[in-house]
N, C-alpha and C positions, 0 to 999 in steps of 0.2 A: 278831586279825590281819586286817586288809583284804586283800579280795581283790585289790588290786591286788600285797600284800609278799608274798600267797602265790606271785603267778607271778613274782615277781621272784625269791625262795628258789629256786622250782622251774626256773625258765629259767637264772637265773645274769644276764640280762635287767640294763643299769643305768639304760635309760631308760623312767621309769618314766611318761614322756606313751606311747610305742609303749604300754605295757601297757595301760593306764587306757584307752587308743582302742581295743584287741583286747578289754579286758572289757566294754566301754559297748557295742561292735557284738554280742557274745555275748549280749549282756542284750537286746541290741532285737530278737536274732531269737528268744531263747526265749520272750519276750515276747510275739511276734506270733503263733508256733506255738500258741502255748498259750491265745491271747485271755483274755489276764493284764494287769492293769498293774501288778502288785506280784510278786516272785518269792519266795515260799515254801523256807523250807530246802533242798530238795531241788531243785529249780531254780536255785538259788543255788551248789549244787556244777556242774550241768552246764552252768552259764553260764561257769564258774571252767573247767572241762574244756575246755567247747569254745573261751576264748580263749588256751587251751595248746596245743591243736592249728592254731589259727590263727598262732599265735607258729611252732609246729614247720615251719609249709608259706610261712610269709615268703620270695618267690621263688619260687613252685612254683603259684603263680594262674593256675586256666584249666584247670590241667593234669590230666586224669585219672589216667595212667598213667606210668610212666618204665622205662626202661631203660637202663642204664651198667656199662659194664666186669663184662658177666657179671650182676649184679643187677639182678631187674627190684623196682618198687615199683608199686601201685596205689592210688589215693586215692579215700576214698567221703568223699560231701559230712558226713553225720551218721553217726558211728558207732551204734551199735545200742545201746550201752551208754547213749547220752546220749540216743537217739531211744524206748529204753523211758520212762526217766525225764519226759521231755516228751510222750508217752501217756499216761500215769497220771494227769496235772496240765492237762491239757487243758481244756479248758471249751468245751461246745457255744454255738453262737449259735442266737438261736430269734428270729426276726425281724429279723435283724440285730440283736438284743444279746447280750452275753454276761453272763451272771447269775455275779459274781463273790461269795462268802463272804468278807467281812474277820476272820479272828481276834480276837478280844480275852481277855484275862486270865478275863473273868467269863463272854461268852457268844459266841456269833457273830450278828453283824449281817449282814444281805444288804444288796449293794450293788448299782448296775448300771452296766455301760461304754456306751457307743456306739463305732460303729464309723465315727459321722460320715454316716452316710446317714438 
């Protein structure tokens, strides 16, 4: 299942361009958090996470805090759950590059990004 049919499942969500634009902006920011350009399993869930909460706050941009009829609500940018996950998966820049590991079947290859400088 694509992560786009997952947030459609989970939202109830039937335009599936809104999703596809909330998972592609989730993927650019774990992305750039992480000085990644490929997203790993587990980066792959908190991309999915975080464009469920970007789905959840459609109308609510800007806004930190709220307050209505007796309930208040507070909004943090990254939840903790999703902001451990993109610690762990991190990757230092050491010169301006970032030394990324590509997976394969048999061994792991090292690879390296620029960051354009």
């Amino acid at each position: 299942m694509t992560p786009v049919e997952k947030l459609k499942k989970m939202t109830g969500e039937t335009d599936e361009g809104l999703l596809e634009l909330l998972y592609e902006t989730a993927v650019t920011e774990v992305l750039a958090l992480t000085n990644r350009t490929k997203l790993n399993t587990a980066l792959t869930a908190a991309a999915e996470k975080w464009a469920l909460i970007a789905w959840n706050r459609l109308g609510l941009e800007g806004e930190s805090s709220r307050s209505e009829a007796g309930i208040s609500s507070t909004f943090i940018d990254v939840p903790e759950q999703i902001r451990g996950i993109i610690n762990l998966n991190r990757i230092a820049r050491c010169g301006g590059r970032a030394h990324e590991t590509e997976s394969t079947d048999s061994a792991d290859v090292p690879s390296e990004t620029s960051d354009g400088n």
